[in-house]
C-alpha positions as a Markdown table, in Angstrom:
| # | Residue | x | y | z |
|---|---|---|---|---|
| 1 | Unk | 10.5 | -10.5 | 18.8 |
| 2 | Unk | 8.2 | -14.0 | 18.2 |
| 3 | Unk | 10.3 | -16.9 | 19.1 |
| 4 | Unk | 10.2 | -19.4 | 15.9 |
| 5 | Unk | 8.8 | -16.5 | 13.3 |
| 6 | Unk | 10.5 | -16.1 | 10.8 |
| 7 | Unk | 8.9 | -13.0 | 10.0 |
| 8 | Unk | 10.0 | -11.6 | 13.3 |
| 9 | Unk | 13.4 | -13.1 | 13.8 |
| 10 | Unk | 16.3 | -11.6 | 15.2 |
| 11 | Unk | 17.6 | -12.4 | 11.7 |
| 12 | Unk | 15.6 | -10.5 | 9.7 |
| 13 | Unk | 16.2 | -7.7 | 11.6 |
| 14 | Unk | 20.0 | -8.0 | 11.2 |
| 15 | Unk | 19.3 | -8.1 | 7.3 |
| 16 | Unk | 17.0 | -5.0 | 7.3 |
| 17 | Unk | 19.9 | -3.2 | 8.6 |
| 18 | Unk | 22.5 | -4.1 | 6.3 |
| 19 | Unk | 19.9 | -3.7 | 3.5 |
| 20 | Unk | 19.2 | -0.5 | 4.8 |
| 21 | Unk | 23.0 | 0.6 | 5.4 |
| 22 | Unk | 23.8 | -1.0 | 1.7 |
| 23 | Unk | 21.3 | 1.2 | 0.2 |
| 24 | Unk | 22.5 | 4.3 | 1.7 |
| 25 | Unk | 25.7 | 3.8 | 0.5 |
| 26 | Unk | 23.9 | 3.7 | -3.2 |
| 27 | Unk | 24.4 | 0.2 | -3.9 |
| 28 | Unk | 22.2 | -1.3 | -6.6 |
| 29 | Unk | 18.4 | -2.3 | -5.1 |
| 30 | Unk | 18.4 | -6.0 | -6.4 |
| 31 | Unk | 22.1 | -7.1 | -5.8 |
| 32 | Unk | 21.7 | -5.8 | -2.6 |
| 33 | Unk | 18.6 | -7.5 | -1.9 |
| 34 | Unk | 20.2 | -11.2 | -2.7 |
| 35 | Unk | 23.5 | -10.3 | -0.9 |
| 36 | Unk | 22.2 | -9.5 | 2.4 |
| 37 | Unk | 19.9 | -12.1 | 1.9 |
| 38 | Unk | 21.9 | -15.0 | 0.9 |
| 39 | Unk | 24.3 | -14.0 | 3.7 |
| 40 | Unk | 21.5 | -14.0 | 6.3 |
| 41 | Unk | 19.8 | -17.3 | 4.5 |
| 42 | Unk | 16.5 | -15.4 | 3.9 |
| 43 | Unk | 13.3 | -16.8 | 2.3 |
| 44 | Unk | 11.6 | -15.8 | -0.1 |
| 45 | Unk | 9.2 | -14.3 | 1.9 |
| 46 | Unk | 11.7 | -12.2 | 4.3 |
| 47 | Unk | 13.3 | -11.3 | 1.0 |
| 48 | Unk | 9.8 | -9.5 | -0.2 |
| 49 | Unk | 8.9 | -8.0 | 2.9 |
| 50 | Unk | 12.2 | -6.2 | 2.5 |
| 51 | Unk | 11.7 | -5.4 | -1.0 |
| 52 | Unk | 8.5 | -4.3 | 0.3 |
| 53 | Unk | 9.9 | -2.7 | 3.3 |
| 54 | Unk | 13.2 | -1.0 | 3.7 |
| 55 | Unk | 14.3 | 1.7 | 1.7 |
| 56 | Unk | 17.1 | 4.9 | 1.5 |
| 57 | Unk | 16.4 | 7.3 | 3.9 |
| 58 | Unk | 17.0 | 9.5 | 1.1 |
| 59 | Unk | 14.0 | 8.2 | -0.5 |
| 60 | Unk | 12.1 | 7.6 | 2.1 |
| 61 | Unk | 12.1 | 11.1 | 3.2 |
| 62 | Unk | 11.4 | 11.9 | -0.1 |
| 63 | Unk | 7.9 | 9.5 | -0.2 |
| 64 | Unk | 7.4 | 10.9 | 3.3 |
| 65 | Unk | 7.2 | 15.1 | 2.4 |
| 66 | Unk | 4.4 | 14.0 | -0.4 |
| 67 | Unk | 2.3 | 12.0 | 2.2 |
| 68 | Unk | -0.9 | 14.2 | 3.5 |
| 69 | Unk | -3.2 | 13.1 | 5.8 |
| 70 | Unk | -7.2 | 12.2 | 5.8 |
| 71 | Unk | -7.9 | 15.7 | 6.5 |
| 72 | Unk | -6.8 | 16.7 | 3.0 |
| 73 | Unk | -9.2 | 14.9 | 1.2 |
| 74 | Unk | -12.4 | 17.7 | 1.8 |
| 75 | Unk | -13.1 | 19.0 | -1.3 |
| 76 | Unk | -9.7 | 17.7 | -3.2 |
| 77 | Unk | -9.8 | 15.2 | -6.4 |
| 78 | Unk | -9.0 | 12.0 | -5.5 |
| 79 | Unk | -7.6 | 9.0 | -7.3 |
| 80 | Unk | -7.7 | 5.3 | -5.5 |
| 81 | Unk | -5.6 | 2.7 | -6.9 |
| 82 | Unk | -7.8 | 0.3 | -6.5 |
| 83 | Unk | -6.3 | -2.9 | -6.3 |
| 84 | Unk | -3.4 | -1.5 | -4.6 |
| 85 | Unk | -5.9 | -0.5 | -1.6 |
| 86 | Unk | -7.9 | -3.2 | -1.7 |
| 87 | Unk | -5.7 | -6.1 | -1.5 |
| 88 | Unk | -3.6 | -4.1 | 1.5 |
| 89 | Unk | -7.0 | -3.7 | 3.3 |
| 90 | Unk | -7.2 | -7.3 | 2.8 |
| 91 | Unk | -4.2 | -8.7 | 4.0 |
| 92 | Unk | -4.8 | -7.0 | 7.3 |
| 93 | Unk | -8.6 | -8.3 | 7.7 |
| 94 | Unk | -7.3 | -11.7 | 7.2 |
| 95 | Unk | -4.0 | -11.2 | 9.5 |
| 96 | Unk | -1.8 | -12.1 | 6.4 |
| 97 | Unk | 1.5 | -9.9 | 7.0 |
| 98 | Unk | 2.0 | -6.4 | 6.7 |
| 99 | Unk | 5.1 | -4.3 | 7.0 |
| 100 | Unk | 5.2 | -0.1 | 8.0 |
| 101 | Unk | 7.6 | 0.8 | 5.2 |
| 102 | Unk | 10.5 | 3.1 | 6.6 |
| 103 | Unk | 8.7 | 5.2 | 4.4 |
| 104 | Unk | 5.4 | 5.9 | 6.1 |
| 105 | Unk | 3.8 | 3.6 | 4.1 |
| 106 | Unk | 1.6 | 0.1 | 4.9 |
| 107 | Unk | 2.5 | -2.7 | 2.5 |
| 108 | Unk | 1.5 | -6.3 | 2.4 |
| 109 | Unk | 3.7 | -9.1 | 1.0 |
| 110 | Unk | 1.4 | -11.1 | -0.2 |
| 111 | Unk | 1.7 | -10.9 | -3.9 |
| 112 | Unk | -2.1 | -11.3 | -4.9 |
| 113 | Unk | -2.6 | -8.7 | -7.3 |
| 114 | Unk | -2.8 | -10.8 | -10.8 |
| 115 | Unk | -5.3 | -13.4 | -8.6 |
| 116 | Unk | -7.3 | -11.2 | -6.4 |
| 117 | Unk | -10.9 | -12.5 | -6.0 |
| 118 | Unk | -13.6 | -10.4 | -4.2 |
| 119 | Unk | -14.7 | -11.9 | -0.9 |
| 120 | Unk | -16.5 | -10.8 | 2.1 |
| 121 | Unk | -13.6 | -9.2 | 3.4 |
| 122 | Unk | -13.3 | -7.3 | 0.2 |
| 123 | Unk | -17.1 | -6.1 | 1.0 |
| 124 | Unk | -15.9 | -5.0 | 4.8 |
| 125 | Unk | -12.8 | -3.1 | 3.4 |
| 126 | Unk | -15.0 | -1.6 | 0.9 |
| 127 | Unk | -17.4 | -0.5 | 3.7 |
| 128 | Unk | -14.0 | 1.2 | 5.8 |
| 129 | Unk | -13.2 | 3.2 | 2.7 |
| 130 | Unk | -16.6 | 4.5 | 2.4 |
| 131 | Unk | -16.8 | 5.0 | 5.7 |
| 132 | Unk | -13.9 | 7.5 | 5.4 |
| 133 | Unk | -15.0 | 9.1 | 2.1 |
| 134 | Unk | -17.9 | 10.2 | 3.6 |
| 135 | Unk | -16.6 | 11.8 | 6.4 |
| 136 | Unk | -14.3 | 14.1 | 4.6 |
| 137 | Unk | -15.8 | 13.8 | 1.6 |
| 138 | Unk | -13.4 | 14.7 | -1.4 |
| 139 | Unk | -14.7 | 16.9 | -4.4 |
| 140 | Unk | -14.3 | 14.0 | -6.7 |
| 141 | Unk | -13.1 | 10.4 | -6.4 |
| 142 | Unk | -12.2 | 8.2 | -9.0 |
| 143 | Unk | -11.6 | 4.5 | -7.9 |
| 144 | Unk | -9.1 | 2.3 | -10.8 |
| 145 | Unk | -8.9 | -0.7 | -11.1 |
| 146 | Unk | -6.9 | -2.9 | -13.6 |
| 147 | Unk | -8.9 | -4.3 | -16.2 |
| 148 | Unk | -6.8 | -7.7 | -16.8 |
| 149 | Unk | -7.8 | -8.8 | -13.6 |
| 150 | Unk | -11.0 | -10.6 | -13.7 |
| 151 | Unk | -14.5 | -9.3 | -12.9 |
| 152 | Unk | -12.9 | -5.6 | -12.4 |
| 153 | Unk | -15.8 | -4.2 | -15.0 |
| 154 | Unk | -18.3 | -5.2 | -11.9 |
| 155 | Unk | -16.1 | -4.1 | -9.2 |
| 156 | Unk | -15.9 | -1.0 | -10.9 |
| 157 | Unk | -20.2 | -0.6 | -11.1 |
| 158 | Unk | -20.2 | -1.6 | -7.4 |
| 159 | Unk | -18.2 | 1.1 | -6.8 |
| 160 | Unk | -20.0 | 3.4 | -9.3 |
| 161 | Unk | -23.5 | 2.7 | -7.6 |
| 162 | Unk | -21.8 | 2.7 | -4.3 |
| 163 | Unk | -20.9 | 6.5 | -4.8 |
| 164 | Unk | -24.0 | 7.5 | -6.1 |
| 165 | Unk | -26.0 | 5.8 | -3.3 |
| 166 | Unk | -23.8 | 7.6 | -0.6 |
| 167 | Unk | -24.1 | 10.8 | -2.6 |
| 168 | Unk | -20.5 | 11.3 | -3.7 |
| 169 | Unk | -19.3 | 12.8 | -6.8 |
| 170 | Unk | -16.9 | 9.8 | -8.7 |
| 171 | Unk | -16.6 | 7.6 | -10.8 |
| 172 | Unk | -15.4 | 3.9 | -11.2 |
| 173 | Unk | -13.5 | 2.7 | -13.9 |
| 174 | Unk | -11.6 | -0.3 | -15.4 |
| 175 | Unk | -8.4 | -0.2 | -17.2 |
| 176 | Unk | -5.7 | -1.9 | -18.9 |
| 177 | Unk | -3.0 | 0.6 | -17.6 |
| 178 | Unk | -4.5 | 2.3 | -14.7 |
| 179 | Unk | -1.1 | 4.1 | -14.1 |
| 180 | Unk | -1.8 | 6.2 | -17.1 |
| 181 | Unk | -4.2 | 8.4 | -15.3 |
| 182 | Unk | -2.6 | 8.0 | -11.8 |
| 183 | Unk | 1.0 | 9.0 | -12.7 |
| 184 | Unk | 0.6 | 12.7 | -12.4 |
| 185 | Unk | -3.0 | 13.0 | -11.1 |
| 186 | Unk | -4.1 | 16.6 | -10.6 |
| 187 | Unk | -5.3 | 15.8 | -7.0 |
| 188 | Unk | -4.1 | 13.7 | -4.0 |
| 189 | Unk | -3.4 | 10.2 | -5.2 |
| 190 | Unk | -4.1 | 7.1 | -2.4 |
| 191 | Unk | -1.6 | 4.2 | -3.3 |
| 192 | Unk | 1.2 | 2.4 | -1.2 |
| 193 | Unk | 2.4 | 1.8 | -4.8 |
| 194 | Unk | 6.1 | 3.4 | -4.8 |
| 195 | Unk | 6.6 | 3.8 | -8.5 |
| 196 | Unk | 2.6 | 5.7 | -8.2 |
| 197 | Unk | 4.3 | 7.6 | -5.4 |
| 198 | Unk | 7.4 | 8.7 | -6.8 |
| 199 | Unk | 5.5 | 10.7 | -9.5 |
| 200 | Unk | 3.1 | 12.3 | -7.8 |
| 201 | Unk | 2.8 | 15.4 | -6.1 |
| 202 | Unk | 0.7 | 14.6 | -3.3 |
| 203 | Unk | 0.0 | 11.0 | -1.9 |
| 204 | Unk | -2.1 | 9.3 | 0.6 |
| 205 | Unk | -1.9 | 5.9 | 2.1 |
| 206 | Unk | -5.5 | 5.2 | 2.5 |
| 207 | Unk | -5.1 | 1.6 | 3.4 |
| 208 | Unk | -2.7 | 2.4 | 5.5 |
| 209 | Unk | -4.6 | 5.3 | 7.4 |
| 210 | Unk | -7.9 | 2.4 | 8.0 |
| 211 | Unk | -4.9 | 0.2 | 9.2 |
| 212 | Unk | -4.2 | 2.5 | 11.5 |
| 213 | Unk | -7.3 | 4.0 | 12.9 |
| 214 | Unk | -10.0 | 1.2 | 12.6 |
| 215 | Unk | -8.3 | -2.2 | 12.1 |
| 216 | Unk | -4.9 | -2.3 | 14.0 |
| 217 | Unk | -3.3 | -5.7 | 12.9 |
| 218 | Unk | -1.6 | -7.9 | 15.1 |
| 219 | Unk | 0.6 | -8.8 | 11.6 |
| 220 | Unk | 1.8 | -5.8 | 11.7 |
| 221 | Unk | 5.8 | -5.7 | 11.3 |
| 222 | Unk | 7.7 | -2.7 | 11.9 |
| 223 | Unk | 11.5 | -3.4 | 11.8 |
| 224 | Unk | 13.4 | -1.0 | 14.6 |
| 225 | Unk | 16.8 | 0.1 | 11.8 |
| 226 | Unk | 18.8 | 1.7 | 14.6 |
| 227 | Unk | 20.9 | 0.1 | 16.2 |
């Protein structure tokens, strides 16, 4: 543990397990939530990254026997929630905190979604997903982005001459509800998004996976629930 983070304090840790051990008991998500973290005089930030973060192990094995790995994308359609990726991929360019879900899955807590603006680090986490998409290279990927956030339209025909110029079959696209098409894709989905998640049939955490492999965060929190 950091001395004097509150993101890694003995506290939060405390709280994560009786969040945890309340939700496997099948109490209620958001009483929980303010239970545990009034008792344990959370902010509002510990109290996201264990919104963000802790879950049933019911659920989380659940979320867990849908994940695949990078090797499943050859010749497989795949969807890319596009935000969702983007922003996570973000976050751990820019050290901002991240927690590995008792899920499997990556998360930040940042809470940018409705005011994401492209940036340079945007460019370098577009460049990473590339990177991987043309090494396995999926039979079809379609990137989504929602349209209500500004300037998606042209991120979306970046990413549309992007996969022509790398020779990949795709497509780019901007909607109002992206969820629409995602929520029961015929192909492997790549979200951290756990309503996305819970109705698919087959997920992977591509931000997580470049997390992983090529970035390695130092803001990285992974909360040890056993006591």
């Amino acid at each position: 543990m950091k001395p004097h983070d509150p993101i890694h304090s003995a506290d939060l840790l405390k709280a994560a397990r009786d969040f945890h051990y309340l939700l496997n008991q099948g109490y209620p998500r958001k009483p929980s939530l303010e239970l545990v973290g009034n008792r344990h005089q959370l902010s509002f930030d510990q109290r996201h990254l264990l919104h963000r973060g802790i879950f049933s192990d019911v659920d989380a094995r659940a979320r867990r026997k849908r994940q695949v790995s990078f090797r499943n994308l050859n010749s497989r359609n795949l969807a890319i929630d596009g935000y969702n990726v983007l922003i996570t991929l973000d976050a751990a360019l820019s050290t901002r905190p991240l927690i590995l879900s008792n899920d499997g899955f990556i998360r930040d807590i940042s809470g940018l979604s409705g005011d994401f603006k492209k940036t340079k680090v945007t460019e370098d986490a577009i460049h990473l997903i590339f990177g991987l998409l043309v090494k396995v290279r999926p039979a079809h990927t379609l990137f989504l982005f929602d349209s209500p956030i500004s300037k998606s339209g042209l991120l979306a025909q970046e990413l549309r001459e992007r996969l022509e110029s790398e020779n990949l079959a795709g497509d780019a696209l901007a909607l109002k509800v992206p969820e629409k098409i995602l929520l029961g894709f015929h192909g492997i989905v790549a979200t951290s998004d756990r309503a996305v998640i819970d109705q698919s049939h087959e997920v992977f955490d591509l931000a997580g996976a470049l997390i992983k492999r090529r970035i390695r965060p130092v803001s990285l929190v992974k909360l040890n629930l056993s006591e």
